[in-house]
C-alpha atoms as one frame of an Amber mdcrd trajectory, in Angstrom:
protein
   0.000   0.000   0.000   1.733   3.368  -1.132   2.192   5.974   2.015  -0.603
   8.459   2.540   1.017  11.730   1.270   0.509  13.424   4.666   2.288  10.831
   6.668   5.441  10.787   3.727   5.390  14.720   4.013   5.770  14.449   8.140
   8.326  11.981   8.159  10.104  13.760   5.386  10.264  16.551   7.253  11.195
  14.611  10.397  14.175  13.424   8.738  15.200  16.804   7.330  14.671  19.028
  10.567  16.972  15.680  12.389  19.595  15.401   9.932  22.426  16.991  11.830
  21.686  15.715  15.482  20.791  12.034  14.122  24.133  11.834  12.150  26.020
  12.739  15.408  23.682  10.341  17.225  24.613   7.060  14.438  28.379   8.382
  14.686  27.948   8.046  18.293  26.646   4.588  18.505  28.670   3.359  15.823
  31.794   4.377  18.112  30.204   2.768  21.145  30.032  -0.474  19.264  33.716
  -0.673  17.740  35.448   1.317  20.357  33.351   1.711  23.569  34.492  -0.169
  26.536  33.397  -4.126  26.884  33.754  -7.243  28.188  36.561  -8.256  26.125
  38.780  -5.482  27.548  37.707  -5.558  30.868  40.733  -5.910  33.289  40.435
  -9.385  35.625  39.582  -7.045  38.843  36.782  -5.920  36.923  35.444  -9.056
  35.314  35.878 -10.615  38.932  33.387  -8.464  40.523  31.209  -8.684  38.198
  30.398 -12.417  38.155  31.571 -12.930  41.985  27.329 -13.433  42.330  26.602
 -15.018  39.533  26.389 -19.051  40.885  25.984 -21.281  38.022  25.979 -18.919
  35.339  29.686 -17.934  36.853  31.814 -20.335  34.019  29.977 -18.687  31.443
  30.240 -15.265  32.014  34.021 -16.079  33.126  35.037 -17.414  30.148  33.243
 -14.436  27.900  32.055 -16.819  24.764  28.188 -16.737  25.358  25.872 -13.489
  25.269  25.317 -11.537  28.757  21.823 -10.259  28.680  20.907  -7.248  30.938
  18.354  -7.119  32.843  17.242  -3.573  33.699  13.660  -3.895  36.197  11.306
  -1.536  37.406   9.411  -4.107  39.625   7.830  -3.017  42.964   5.054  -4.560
  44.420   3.150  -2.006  45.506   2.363  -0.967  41.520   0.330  -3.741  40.618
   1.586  -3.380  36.815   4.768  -4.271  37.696   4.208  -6.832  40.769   4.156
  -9.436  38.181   7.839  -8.849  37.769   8.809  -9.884  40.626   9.961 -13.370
  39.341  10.998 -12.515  36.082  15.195 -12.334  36.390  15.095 -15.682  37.685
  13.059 -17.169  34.952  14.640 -14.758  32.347  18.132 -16.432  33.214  16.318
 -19.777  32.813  15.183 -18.899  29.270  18.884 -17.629  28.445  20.436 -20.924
  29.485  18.322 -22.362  27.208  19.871 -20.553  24.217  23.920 -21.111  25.909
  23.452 -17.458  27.132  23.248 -15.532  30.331  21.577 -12.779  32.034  22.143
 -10.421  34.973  20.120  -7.621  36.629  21.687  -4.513  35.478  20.172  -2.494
  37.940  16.748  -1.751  39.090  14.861   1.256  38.898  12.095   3.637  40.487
   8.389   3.072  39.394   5.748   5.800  40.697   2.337   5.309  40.542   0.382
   7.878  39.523  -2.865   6.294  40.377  -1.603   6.002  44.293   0.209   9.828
  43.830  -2.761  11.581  41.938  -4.062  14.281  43.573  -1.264  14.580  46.183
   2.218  16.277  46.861   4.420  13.305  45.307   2.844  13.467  42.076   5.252
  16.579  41.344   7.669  14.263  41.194   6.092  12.257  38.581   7.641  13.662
  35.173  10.970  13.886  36.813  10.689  10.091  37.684  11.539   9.524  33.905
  14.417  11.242  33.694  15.492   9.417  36.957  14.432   5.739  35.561  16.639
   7.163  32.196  19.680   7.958  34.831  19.682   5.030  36.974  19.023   2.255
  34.105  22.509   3.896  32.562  23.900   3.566  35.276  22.775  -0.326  35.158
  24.384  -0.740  31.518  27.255   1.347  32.343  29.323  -1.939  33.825  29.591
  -2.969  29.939  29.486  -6.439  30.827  26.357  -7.052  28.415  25.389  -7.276
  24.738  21.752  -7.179  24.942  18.941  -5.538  27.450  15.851  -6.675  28.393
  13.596  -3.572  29.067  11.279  -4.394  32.518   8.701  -1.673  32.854   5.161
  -0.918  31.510   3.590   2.152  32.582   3.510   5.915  33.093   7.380   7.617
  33.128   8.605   4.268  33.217   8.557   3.027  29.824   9.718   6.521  27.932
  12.921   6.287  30.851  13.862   3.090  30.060  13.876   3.418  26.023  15.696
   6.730  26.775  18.315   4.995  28.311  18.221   1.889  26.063  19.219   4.504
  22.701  21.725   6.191  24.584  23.445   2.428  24.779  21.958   2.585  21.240
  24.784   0.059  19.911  23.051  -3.202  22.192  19.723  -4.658  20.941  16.958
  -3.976  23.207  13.656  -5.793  23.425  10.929  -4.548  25.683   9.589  -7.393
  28.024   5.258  -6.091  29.201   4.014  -8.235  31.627   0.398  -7.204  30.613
  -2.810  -6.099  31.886  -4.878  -7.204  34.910  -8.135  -9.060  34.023 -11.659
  -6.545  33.665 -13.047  -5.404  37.014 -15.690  -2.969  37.647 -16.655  -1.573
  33.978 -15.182   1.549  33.829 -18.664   3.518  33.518 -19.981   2.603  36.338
 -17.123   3.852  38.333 -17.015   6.943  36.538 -20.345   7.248  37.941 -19.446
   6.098  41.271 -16.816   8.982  40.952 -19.045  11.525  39.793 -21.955  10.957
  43.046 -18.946  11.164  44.878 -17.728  14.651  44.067 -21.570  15.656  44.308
 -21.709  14.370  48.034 -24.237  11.751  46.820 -22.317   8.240  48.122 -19.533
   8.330  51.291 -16.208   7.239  51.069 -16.949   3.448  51.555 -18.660   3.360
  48.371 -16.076   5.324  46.425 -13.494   2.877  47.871 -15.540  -0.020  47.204
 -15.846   0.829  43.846 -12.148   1.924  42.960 -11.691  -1.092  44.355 -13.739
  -3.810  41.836 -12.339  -1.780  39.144  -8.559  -2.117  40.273  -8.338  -5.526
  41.447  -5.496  -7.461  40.922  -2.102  -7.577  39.093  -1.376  -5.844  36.106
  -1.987  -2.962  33.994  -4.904  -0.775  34.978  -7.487  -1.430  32.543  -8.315
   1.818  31.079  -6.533   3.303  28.018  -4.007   5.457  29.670  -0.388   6.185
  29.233   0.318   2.757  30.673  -1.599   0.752  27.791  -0.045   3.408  25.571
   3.114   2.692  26.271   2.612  -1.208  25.275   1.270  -0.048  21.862   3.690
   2.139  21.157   6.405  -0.452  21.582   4.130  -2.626  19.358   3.964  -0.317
  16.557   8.290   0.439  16.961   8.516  -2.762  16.784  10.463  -3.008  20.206
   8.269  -5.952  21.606   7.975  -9.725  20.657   5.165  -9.118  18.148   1.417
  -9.265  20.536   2.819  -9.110  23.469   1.452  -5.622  24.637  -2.039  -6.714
  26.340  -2.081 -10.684  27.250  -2.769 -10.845  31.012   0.154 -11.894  33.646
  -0.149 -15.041  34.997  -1.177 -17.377  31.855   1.104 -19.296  29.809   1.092
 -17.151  26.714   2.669 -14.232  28.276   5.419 -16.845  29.884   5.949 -17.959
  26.059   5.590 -13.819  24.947   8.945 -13.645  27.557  11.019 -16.647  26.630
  10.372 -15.689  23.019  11.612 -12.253  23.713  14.486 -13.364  25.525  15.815
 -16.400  23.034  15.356 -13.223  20.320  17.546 -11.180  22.429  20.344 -13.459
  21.987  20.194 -13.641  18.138  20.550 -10.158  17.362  23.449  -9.031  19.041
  26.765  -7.601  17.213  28.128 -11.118  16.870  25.606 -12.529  15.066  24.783
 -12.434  11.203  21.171 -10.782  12.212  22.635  -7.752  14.246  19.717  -5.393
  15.260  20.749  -2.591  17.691  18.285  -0.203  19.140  19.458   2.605  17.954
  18.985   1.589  14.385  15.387   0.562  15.229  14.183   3.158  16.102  14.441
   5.841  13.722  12.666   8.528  12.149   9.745   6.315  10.619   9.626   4.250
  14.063   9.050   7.779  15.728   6.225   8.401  13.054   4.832   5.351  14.034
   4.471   5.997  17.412   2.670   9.052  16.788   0.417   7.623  14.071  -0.378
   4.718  16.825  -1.414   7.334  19.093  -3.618   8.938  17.133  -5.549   5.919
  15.444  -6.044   4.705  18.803  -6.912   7.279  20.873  -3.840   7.106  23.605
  -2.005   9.132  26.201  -1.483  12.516  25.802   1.455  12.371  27.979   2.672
  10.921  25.159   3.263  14.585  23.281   5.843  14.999  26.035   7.248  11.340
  26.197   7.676  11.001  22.567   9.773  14.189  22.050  11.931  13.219  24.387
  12.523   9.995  23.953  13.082  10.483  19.412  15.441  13.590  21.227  17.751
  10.590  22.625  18.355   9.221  19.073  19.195  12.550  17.656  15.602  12.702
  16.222  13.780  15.690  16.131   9.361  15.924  16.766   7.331  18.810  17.787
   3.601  19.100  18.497   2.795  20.488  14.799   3.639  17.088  13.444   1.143
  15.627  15.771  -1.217  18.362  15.003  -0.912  17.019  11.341  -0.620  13.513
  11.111  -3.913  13.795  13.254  -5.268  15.771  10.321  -5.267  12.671   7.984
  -5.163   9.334  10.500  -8.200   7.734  11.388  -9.623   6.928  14.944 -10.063
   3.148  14.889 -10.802   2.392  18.516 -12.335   3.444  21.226 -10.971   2.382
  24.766 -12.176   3.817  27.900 -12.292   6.845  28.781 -12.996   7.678  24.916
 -15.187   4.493  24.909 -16.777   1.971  27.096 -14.927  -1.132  26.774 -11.073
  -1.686  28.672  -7.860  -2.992  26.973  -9.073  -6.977  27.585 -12.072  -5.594
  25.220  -9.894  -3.909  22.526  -7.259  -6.930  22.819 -10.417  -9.578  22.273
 -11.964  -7.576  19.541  -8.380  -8.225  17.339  -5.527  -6.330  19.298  -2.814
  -4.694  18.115  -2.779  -7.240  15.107  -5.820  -5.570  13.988  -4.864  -1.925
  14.144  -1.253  -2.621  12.704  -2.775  -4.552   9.503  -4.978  -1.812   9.190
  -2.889   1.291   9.429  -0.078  -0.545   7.187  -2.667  -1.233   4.875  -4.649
   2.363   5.031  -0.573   3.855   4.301  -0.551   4.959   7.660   2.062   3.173
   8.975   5.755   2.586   8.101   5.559  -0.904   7.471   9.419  -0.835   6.441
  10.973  -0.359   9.789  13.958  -2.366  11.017  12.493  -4.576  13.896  13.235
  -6.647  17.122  11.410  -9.874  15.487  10.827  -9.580  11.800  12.372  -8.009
   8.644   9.712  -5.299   8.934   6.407  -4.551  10.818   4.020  -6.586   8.689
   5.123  -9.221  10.572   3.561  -7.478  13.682   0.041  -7.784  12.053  -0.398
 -11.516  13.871  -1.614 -12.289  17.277   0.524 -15.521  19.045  -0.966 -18.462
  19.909  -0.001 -21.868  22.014   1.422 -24.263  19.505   0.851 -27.811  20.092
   4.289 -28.885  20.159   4.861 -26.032  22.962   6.267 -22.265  22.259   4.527
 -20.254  20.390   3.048 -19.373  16.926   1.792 -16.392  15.209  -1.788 -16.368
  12.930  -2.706 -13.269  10.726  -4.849 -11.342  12.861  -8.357 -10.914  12.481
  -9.996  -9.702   8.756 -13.151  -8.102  10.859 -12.830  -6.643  14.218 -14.864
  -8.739  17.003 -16.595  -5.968  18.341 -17.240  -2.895  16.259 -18.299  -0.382
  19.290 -14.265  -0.837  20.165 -12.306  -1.654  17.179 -12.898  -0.196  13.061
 -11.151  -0.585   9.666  -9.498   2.306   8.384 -12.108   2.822   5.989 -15.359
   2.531   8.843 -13.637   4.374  11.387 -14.781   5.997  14.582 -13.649   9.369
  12.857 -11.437  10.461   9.863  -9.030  12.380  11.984  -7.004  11.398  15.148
  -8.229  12.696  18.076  -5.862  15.130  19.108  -5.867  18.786  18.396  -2.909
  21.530  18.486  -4.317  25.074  19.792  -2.220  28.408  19.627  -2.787  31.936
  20.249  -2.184  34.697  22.167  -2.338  32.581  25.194   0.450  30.203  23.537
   0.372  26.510  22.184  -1.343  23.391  24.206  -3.037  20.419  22.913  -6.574
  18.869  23.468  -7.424  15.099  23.541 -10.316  15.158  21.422 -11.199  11.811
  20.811 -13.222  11.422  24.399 -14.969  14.740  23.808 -18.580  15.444  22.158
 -17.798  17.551  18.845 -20.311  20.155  20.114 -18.442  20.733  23.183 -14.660
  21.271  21.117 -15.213  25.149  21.172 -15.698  26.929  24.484 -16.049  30.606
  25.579 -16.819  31.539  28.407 -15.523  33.676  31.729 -12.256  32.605  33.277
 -11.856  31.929  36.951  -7.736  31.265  37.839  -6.779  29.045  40.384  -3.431
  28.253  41.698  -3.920  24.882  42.798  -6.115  21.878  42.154  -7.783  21.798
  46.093  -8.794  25.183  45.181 -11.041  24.526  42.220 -12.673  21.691  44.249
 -13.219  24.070  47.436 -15.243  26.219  44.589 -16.762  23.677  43.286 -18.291
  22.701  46.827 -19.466  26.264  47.524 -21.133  26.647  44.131 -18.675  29.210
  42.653 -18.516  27.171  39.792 -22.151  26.681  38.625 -22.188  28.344  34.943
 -20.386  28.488  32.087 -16.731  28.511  32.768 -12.943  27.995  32.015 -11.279
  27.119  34.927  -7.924  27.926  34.514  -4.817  25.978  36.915  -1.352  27.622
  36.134   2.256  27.307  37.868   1.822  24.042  36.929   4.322  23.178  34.266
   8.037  21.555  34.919   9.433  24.746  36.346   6.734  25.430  38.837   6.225
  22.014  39.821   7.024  19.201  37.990   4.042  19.478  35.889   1.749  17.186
  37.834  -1.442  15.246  36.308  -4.497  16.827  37.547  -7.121  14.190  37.378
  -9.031  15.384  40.548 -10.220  18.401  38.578 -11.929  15.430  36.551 -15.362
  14.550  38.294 -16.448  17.883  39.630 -15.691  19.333  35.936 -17.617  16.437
  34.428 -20.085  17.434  37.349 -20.457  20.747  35.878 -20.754  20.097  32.424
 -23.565  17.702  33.072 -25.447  20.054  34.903 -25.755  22.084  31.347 -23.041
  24.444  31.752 -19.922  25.006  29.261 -16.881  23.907  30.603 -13.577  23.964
  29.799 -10.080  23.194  31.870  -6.917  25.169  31.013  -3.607  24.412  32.035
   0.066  24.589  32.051  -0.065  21.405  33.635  -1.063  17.432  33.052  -4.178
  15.102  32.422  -2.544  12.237  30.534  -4.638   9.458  29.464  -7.501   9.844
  31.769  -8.330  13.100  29.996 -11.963  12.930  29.623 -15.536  14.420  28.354
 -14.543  17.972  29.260 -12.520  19.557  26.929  -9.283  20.373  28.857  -6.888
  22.465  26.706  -3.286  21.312  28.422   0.349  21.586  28.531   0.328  25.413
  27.676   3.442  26.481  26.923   5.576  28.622  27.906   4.402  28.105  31.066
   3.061  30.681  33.668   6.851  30.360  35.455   8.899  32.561  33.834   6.547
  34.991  31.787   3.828  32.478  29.749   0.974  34.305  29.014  -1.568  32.422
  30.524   0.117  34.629  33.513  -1.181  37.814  32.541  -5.193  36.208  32.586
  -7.635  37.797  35.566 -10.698  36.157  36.882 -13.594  37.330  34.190 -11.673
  37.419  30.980 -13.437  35.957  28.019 -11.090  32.647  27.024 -11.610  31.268
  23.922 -10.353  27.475  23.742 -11.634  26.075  20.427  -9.774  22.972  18.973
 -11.658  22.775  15.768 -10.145  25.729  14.781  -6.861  25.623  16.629  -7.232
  28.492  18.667  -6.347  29.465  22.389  -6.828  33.085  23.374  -7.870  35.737
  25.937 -10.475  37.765  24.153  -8.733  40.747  25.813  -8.161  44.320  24.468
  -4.696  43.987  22.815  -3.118  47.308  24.203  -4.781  46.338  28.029  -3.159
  42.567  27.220   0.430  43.977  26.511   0.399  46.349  29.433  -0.863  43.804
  31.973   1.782  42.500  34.631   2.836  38.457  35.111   0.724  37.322  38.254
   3.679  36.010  41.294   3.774  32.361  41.597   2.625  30.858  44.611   4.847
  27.696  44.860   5.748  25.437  47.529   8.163  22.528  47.063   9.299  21.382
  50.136   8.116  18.039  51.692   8.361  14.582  50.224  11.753  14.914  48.705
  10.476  17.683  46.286  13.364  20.019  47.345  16.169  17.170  46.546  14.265
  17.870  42.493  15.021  21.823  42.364  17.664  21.106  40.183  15.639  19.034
  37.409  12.739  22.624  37.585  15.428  24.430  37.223  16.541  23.536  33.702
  13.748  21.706  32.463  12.793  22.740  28.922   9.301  22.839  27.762   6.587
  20.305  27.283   6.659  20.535  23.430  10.471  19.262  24.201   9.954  16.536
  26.889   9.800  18.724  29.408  13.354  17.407  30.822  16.695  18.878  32.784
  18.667  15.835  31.695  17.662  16.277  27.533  18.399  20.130  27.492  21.571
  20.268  29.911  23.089  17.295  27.276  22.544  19.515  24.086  20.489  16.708
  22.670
């Protein structure tokens, strides 16, 4: 199928505006690979300590003729995505033996929830957690003892850290290792409702527990269609994974078969093999593409126009949000996941999976279908779901012709809509993005009064006292990475759904986060620059006429241009002491923009 012309013109210019910094970055790797310290020239001192551990694997990794396979982990068990990783190195090591090879853990890193966080003074930390998972897994791969890495991690921060880290050891192959979703719970409408008669005063806290509780239940990924699930697509659509291994639950024998699969790969495509397949190589500027294409035709994170920047930013690749803006001008919406449908991941996943979507977008010219990847000679391969073979391991059918379940999954020529569902906005308030896909068309344009807030507890204190009760855009600033970390702010979710149900027009605006929980209001989001440092949305007063229309593109104070120019920047009112916030000044400090990543460690590196 030839390339849409939209998608050829994006990555076209993709490769131009990246020319310089991805030569540099190929150099780079290149180097790493013929020149860059390994085992082979370790001294004995080194090589001594690092196999002292090792047990029966010791003789191996002693006498250096067999692969050494990282193993870089964000297990915790207090995340239920990644409790499931708790005995993975063990059986990872197993699965290596199998193939004459060997595996160590590299080095573990942090993983935040920001289900447990939201809401609360740690999730200023959150963004910044990426840039930490990016620092510590380097410093895991920085013993050069290995030739491959196995990638541990599923949601938030976690994945874009990890894959940050992996290109900057961009010479090693790299394969992603999910460990998958947690079965369906509570559907996810009822306990948005649950939520909602909550935030009205309608049902006590028992209830609300009782109900966040059916929906998140057990181990895994939470169910709805949030950065998390994201993530796992994105990696499917890279080609970074063992092709469908994003959403099979943990526990069951396919996703122990998904893991040995990934890790036997791992040791076939290393630099002294004849099928050498280095990370840095996979993902280029088509892969990148990809990942924003996936995006869009599905509906996904919109922490993912921060995430992807900076992650394409550690292969010398260069993305901003106009390229989003533009490939969502052309790709289609083919699902609909909750919160922009009704159905959760196990739903999407039944109804034909990633399979499904990747035949489809290859075969609408969507998708770069000519990508290096981890598994195959390109991604068509990736449009097959695995299966059980008789004989044991695993085998591959083309997925599905006709989606299981049209309410959650359409072909590229039925689908939900003809455009992605995000939308760039800019004006004299700046540039921010909307997630469309979740909100009613007739509620994409909103004007109405201002009220400015500081801080998320204060918009639900007005909402309580009935401030709130008309037609409104609430506006929450000092919230972007130099103010704060740029925190999610998903409690401003039910009383502003509240709101809008009651009748009136509502509309959120921020310099801060909603992610992929962003819902039926129309929240206009990541507004940069931000309100630290001079961005407009500083100069706004309570009663201005906003304008937030993403049909149109537009974001602007309906303000008297000569008053607008004249007006002062309101003082920030920050606060970022307690729960380790203080030890992060350094990271708000130099963080760059969201349009950029929004990270310290990117800008201070010149990448």
């Amino acid at each position: 199928m030839t390339l849409h012309p939209k998608v050829a013109e994006v990555t076209e210019r993709v490769i131009e505006r990246s020319r310089d910094g991805r030569a540099r970055y190929l150099d780079l790797i290149e180097r790493q690979k013929d020149e860059g310290t390994r085992r082979s020239v370790l001294s004995c001192g080194n090589l001594a300590h690092a196999f002292a551990a090792s047990g029966e694997d010791k003789s191996t990794i002693r006498q250096a003729r067999a692969t050494n396979l990282a193993i870089v982990t964000a297990y915790n068990d207090m995340l239920s995505a990644h409790a499931p990783y708790y005995r993975y190195p063990e059986l990872i090591k197993v699965f290596a033996r199998e193939k004459g090879a060997t595996a160590q853990v590299a080095g573990g890193v942090p993983a935040m929830c920001d289900g447990v966080t939201q809401g609360q003074d740690g999730m200023e930390l959150s963004l910044f957690s990426r840039d930490t998972i990016a620092l510590a897994s380097v410093v895991g791969l920085s013993h050069a003892m290995y030739e491959g890495a196995l990638m541990l991690g599923i949601c938030d921060k976690i994945v874009p850290g990890l894959l940050i880290a992996a290109l900057r050891f961009g010479h090693l192959p790299a394969i992603f290792v999910p460990a998958g979703p947690m079965p369906s719970g509570l559907a996810n409408k009822e306990k948005q409702r649950v939520r909602q008669l909550y935030a009205e005063g309608k049902v006590g806290r028992d209830e609300l527990l009782e109900a966040e509780s059916a929906s998140y239940h057990g181990m895994g990924t939470c169910t709805f269609y949030g950065t998390a699930n994201s993530n796992q697509m994105m990696m499917e659509v890279m080609g970074l994974h063992v092709p469908g291994a994003a959403f099979p639950n943990p526990g069951t024998k396919i996703r122990q078969e998904l893991t040995r699969a990934a890790v036997h790969r791992l040791t076939e495509i290393g630099s002294d093999g004849e099928d050498y397949r280095p990370v840095g190589r996979v993902i280029n500027e088509k892969a990148i593409v990809n990942a924003i294409v996936g995006l869009l035709a599905t509906g996904g994170s919109t922490n993912h126009t921060i995430h992807i920047p900076a992650f394409a930013r550690a292969a010398g690749i260069i993305v901003d949000w106009q390229d989003f803006s533009d490939l969502a001008d052309v790709v289609p919406l083919l699902s609909r996941i909750y919160p922009n449908g009704s159905g959760d991941v196990n739903h999407f996943q039944a109804a034909g999976g990633m399979g499904y979507v990747i035949r489809e977008l290859i075969g609408g010219g969507y998708l770069h279908g000519d990508i290096m990847t981890v598994w195959h000679s390109d991604l068509n391969g990736y449009a097959e779901e695995p299966f059980l073979a008789d004989e044991g391991g695993l085998t591959w059918k083309p997925a599905p012709q006709v989606s299981a379940d049209d309410s959650m999954l359409r072909p590229a020529d039925a689908p939900f809509q003809a455009t992605g569902g995000l939308a760039l906005m800019q004006g004299n308030l700046g540039r921010c993005i909307m997630k469309t896909s979740a909100v009613d068309e007739d509620r994409w344009t909103i004007e109405a009064p201002c009220r400015i807030f500081e801080r998320q507890d204060d918009v639900r204190g007005a909402f309580e006292s009935g401030e709130l009760d008309r037609d409104v855009v609430v506006v929450v600033r000092h919230q972007g990475p130099k103010a704060n970390g740029m925190p999610e702010l998903h409690k401003l979710t039910p009383p502003l759904g509240v709101l809008q149900d009651r009748g009136y027009r509502v509309a959120l605006l921020t310099d801060g986060r909603m992610s992929g929980a962003s819902g039926k209001v129309p929240a206009a989001i990541h507004l940069s620059p931000e309100a630290l440092g001079g961005g407009p949305i500083g100069k706004l007063r309570d009663g201005d006429i906003v304008r937030v229309c993403a049909r149109t593109g537009v974001v602007e104070a309906l303000v008297d241009a000569a008053e607008w120019d004249a007006r002062e920047h309101a003082a920030a009112q920050l606060d970022n002491v307690g729960l380790g916030r203080e030890l992060f000044g350094l990271m708000r400090a130099h963080a760059d923009e969201a349009e950029k990543g929004g990270s310290a460690m990117l800008a201070e590196a010149g990448l």
